[in-house]
MARGU-928573 format. One record per residue (C-alpha): residue number from 1; x, y, z. Coordinates in steps of 0.001 Angstrom, whole numbers, plus 500000, padded with zeros to 6 digits. Last residue first. Layout:
<atoms>
> num  X  Y  Z
> NUM  X  Y  Z $
...
</atoms>
This chain:
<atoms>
> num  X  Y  Z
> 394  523645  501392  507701 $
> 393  524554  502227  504997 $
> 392  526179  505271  505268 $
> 391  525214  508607  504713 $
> 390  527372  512065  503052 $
> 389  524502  513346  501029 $
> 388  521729  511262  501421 $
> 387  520241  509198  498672 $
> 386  523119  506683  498250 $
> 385  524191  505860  502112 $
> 384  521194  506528  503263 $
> 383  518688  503794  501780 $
> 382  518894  500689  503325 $
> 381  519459  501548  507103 $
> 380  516460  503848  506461 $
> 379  516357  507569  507544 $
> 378  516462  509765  505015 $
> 377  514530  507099  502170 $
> 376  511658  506875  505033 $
> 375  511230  509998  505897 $
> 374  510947  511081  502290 $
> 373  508558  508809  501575 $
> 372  506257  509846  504145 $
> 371  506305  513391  503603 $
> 370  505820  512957  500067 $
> 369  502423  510158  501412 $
> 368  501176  513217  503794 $
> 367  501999  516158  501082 $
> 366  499838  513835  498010 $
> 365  497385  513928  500728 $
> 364  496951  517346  501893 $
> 363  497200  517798  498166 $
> 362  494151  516009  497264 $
> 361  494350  511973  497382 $
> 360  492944  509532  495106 $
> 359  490514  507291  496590 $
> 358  487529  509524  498413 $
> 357  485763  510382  495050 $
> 356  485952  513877  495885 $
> 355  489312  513996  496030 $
> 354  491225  513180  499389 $
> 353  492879  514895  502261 $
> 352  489675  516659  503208 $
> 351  487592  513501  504033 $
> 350  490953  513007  506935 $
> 349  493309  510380  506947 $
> 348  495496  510503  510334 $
> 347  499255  509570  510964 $
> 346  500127  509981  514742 $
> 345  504213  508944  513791 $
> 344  504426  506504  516818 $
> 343  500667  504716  516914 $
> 342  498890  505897  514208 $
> 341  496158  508763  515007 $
> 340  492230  507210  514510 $
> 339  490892  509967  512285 $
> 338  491040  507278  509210 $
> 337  492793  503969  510466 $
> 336  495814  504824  508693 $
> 335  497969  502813  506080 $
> 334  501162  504254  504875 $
> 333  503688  501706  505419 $
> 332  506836  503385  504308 $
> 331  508735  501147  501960 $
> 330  508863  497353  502807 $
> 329  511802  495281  501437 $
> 328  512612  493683  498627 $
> 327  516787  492225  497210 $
> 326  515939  492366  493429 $
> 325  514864  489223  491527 $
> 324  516021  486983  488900 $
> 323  519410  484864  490196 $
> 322  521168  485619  493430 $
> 321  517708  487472  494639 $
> 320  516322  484456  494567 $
> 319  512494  485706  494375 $
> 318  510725  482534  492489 $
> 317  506975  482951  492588 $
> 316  504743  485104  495114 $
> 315  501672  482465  494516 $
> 314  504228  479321  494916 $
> 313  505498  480495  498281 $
> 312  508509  478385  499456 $
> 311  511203  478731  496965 $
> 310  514218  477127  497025 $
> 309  516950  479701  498037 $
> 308  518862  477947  500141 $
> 307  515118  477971  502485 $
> 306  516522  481092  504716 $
> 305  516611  482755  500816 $
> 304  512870  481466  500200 $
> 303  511921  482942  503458 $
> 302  513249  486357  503300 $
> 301  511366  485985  499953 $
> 300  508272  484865  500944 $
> 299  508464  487373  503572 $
> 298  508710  490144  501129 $
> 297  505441  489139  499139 $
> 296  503733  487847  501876 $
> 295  503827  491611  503566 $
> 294  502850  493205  500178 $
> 293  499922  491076  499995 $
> 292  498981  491779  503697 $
> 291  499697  495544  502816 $
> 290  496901  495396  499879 $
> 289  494207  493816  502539 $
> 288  493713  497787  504086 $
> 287  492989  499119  500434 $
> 286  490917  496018  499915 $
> 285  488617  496695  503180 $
> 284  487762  499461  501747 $
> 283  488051  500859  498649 $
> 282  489486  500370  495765 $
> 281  487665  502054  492449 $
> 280  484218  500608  493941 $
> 279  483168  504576  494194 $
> 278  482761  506655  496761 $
> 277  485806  506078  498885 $
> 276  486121  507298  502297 $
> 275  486784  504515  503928 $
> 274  489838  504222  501738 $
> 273  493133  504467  503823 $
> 272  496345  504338  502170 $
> 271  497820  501838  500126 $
> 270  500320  499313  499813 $
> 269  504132  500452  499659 $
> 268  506868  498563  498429 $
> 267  511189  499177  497954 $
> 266  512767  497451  495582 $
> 265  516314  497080  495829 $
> 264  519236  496402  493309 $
> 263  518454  496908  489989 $
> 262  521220  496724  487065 $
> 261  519673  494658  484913 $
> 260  516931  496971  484514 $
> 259  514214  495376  482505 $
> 258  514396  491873  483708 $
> 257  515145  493244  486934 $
> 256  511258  495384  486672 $
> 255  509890  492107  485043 $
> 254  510630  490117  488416 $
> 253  509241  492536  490866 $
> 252  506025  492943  488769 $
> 251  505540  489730  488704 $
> 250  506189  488966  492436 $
> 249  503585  492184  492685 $
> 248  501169  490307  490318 $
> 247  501101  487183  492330 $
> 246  500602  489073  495738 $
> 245  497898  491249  494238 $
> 244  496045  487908  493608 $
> 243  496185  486389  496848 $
> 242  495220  490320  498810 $
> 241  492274  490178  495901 $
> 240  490663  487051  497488 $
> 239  489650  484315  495599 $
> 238  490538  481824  498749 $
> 237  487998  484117  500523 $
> 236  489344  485409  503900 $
> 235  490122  488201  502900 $
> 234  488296  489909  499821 $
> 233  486666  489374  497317 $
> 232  485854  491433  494230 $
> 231  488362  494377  493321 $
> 230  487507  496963  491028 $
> 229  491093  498578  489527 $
> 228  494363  496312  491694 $
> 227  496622  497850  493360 $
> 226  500262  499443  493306 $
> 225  502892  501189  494876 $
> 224  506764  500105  493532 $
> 223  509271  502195  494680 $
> 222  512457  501564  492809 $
> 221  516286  501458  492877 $
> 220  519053  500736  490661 $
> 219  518215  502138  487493 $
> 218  521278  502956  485148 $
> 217  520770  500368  482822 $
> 216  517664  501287  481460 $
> 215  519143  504912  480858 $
> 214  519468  508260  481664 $
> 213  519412  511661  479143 $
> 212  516468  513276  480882 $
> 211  514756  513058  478127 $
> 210  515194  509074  477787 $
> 209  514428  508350  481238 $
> 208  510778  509560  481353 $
> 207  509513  509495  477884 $
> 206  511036  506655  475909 $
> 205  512465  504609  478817 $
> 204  509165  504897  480758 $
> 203  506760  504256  477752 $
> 202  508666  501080  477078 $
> 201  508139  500223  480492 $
> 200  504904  500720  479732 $
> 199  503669  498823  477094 $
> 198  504299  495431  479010 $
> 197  507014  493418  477742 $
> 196  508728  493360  481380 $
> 195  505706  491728  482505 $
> 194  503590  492592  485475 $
> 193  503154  496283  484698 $
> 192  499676  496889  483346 $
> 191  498293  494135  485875 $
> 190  499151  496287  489079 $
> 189  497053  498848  487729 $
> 188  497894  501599  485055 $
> 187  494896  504276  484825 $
> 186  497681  506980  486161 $
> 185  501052  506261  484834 $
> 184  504304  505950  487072 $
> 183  507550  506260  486006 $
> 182  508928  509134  488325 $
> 181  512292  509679  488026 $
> 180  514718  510473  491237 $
> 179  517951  511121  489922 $
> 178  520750  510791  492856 $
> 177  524935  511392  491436 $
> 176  524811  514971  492250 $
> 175  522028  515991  493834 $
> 174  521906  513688  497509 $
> 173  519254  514968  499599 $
> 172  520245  517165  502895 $
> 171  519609  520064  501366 $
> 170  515997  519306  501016 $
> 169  514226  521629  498444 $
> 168  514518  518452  495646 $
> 167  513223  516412  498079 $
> 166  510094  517729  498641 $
> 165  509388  518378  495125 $
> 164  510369  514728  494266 $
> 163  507382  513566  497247 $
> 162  505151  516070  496519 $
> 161  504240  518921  498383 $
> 160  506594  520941  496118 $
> 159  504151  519533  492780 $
> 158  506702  518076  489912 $
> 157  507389  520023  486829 $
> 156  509294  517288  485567 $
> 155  509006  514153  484627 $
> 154  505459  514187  484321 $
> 153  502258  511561  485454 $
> 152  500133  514750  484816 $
> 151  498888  514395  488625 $
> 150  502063  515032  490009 $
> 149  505347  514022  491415 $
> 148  505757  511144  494020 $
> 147  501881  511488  495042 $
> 146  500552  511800  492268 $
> 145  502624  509610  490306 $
> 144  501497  506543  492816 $
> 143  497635  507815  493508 $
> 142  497786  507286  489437 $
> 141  499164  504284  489486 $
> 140  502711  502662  489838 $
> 139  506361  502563  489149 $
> 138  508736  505452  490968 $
> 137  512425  505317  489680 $
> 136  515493  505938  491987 $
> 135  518071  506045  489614 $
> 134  522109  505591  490479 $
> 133  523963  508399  488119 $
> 132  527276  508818  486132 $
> 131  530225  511451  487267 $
> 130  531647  508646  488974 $
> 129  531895  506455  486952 $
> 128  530000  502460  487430 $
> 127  529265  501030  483724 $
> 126  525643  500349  482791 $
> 125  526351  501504  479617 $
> 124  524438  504956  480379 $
> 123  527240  506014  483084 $
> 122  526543  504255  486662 $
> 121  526740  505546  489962 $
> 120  527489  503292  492939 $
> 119  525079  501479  494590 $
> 118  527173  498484  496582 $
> 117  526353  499426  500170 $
> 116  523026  499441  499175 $
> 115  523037  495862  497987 $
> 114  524720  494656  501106 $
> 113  522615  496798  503222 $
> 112  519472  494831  501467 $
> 111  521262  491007  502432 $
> 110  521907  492286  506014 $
> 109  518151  493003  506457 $
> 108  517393  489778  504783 $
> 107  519185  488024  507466 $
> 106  518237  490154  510247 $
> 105  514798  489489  510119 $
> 104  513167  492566  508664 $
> 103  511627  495172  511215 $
> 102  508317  495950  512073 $
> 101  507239  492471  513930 $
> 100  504192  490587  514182 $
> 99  506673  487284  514304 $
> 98  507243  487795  510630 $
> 97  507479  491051  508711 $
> 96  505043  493787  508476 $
> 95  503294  493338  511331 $
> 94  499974  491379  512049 $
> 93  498841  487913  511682 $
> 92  496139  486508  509379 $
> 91  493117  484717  510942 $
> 90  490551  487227  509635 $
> 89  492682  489893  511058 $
> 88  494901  488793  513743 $
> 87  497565  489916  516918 $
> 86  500763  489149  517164 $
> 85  501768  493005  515497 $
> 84  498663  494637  514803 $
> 83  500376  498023  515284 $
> 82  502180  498008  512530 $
> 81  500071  496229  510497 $
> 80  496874  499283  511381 $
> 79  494170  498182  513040 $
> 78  490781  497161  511007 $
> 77  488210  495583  512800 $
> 76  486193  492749  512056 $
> 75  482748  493495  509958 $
> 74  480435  491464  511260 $
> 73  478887  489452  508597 $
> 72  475704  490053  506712 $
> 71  472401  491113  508837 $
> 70  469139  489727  506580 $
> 69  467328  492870  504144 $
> 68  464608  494802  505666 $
> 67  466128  497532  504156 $
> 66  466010  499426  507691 $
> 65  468254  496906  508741 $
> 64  468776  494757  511689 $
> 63  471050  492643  514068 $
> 62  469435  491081  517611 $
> 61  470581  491502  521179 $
> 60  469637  489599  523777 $
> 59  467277  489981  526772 $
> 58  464684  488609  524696 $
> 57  465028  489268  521483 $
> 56  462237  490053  519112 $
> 55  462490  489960  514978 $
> 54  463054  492163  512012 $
> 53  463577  496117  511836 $
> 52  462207  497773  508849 $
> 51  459119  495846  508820 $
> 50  458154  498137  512155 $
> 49  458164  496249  515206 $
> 48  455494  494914  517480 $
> 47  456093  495869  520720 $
> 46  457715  494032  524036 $
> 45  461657  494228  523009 $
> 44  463612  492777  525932 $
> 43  466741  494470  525422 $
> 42  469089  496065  522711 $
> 41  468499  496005  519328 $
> 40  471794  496521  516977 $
> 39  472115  499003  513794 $
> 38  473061  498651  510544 $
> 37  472370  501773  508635 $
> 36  475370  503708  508448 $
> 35  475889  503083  504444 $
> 34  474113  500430  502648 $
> 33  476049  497343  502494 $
> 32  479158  496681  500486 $
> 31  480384  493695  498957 $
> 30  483883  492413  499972 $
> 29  482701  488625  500838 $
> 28  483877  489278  504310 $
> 27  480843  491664  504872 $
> 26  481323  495542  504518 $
> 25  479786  498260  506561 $
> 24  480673  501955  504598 $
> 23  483257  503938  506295 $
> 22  483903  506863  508108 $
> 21  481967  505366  511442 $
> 20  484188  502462  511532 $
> 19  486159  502999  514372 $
> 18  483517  504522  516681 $
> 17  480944  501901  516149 $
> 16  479696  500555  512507 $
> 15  476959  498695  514835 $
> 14  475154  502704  514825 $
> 13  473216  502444  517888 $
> 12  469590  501174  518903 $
> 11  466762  502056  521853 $
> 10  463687  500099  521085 $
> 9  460797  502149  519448 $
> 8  461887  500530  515991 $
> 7  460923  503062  513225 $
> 6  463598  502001  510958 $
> 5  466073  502254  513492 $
> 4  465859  504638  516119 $
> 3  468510  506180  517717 $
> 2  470428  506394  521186 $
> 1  473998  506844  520815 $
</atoms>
């Protein structure tokens, strides 16, 4: 559109453009610029310009703010992993697994059905009866118990447009031997859970599990959505929060089976859209960046098990699923490039399905990410035959 920038009598647009007009610019060192000011000159510019807007070009185009301050990097854009596929961000490939794809090599696929195929439920010893339970147990942040059950980070009492209130009206959801128990805290960031000593997984067995008369031993499942609080760099520094998230996930990952011996599949989500966050909570671009960690995370293990189970990424650590880790796999993928519909489901992120600070979501969407989840645990080759009444694996 034509505007003027700074006072510049040249004709100049918006350089956020039409996929980046929710958000705030943002170089590849992760700070943030001042919001929907950049702007590009266009032509031959003849006239002495404003000290808002620096410098001539001559039938060229030139970079500018009305701060006066010097262009930073252009921002690349942001499309969805699942719709990235071959393609690159910074260099990095698309998809969720290898090859740009969205679905697992069929290795590790085969490995997860195995495990599936093999949840039974358990009594409180860890023994399988059949009038014991299988747990599906949520472990996260606040956007996490949100939006599997509530804001109060309950047992109970969960929201309907929440993930457990959703599937506790659907028929179709397995009741008798299925309890779904959300562990997540809000405040508690990736780094709050990456050791099985860590305060809360005590908290979890005392207050979620315990009242409900379940155990340690009888978790076999999780959903693990998490991020790090006030992230610094991002992609493609080497101190990038995408490396670091990666570590703490194969941490996390590890000190959930060293907690629950009996846990068979870990299922992980990275985050939703943040462009319109207001504070430096997690926005953008690290919300995006959180599915590249998750994506390294569960190839390094497909790969490390293709390898004879040597390991091949030294940031994820050792994932042998035959020794310390749980068979992991990709939950729903719940990133959205704002209004921008997804490709195949048409997911959007609208200003009105989050807070006021523009990171944790409002009930629109806690409803979006329920929805989500329970789409995905109906319908995956990995889940069905223990959280559906009467499914099979696969």
């Amino acid at each position: 559109m034509g505007l003027t920038c700074g006072g510049c009598a040249a004709s100049v647009r918006y350089a956020s453009g039409s996929r980046r007009r929710h958000e705030e610019d943002e170089g590849d060192s992760g700070h943030t610029a001042p919001r929907g000011r950049r702007c590009i000159i266009h032509g031959i510019m003849t006239s002495f310009m404003r000290s808002a807007c620096v410098g001539l070009a001559a039938a060229a185009t030139l970079a500018c703010s009305d701060t006066g301050s010097p262009p930073g990097p252009a921002v690349p854009p942001r499309v969805p992993l699942s719709e990235l596929g071959a393609g690159t961000y910074k260099g990095f490939p698309g998809g969720l697994y290898p090859g740009g794809s969205t679905t697992a090599p069929a290795a590790h696929a085969a490995a997860g059905i195995a495990r599936a195929q093999g949840i039974v439920p358990l009594d409180t010893a860890g023994v399988p009866n059949p009038t014991g339970k299988l747990v599906l147990l949520s472990i996260g942040m606040s956007n996490t118990t949100q939006e599997f059950c509530a804001a109060s980070s309950t047992t109970s009492n969960c929201t309907a447009w929440s993930f457990m209130g959703q599937a506790a009206a659907d028929p179709a959801v397995n009741t008798t031997t299925l309890a779904i128990v959300n562990g997540a805290r809000g405040g508690q960031d990736a780094q709050t859970w990456d050791a099985a000593t860590d305060a809360n997984y005590d908290s979890v067995r005392l207050n979620r599990l315990g009242p409900l008369g379940l155990t340690e031993r009888q978790v076999q499942v999780a959903w693990v959505k998490q991020a790090d609080a006030g992230p610094l760099d991002s992609l493609a520094s080497s101190q990038a929060d995408a490396y670091r998230l990666e570590t703490r996930l194969g941490d996390i990952v590890r000190a959930l089976k060293a907690r629950y011996s009996n846990l068979q599949l870990v299922f992980l989500s990275s985050r939703v859209y943040a462009g319109y966050a207001t504070t430096t909570l997690n926005p953008e671009p690290y919300a995006y960046e959180s599915g590249f960690a998750v994506k390294w995370l569960v190839q390094a293990q497909s790969d490390q098990m293709a390898n004879g189970g040597t390991m091949t990424d030294a940031r994820a650590g050792d994932l042998n699923y035959d020794t310390g880790a749980p068979w992991i796999g990709w939950g729903p993928y719940l990133w959205a490039d704002g209004t921008t519909p997804r490709q195949g489901d048409g997911l959007t992120w609208e200003p009105a399905d989050f807070a006021p600070d523009g990171t944790h979501p409002s009930q629109s969407g806690q409803q979006k990410v329920g929805t989500q989840l329970l789409v995905f645990y109906k319908g995956s080759p990995h889940t069905k035959c223990w959280f559906v009444t009467g499914g099979s694996c696969p």
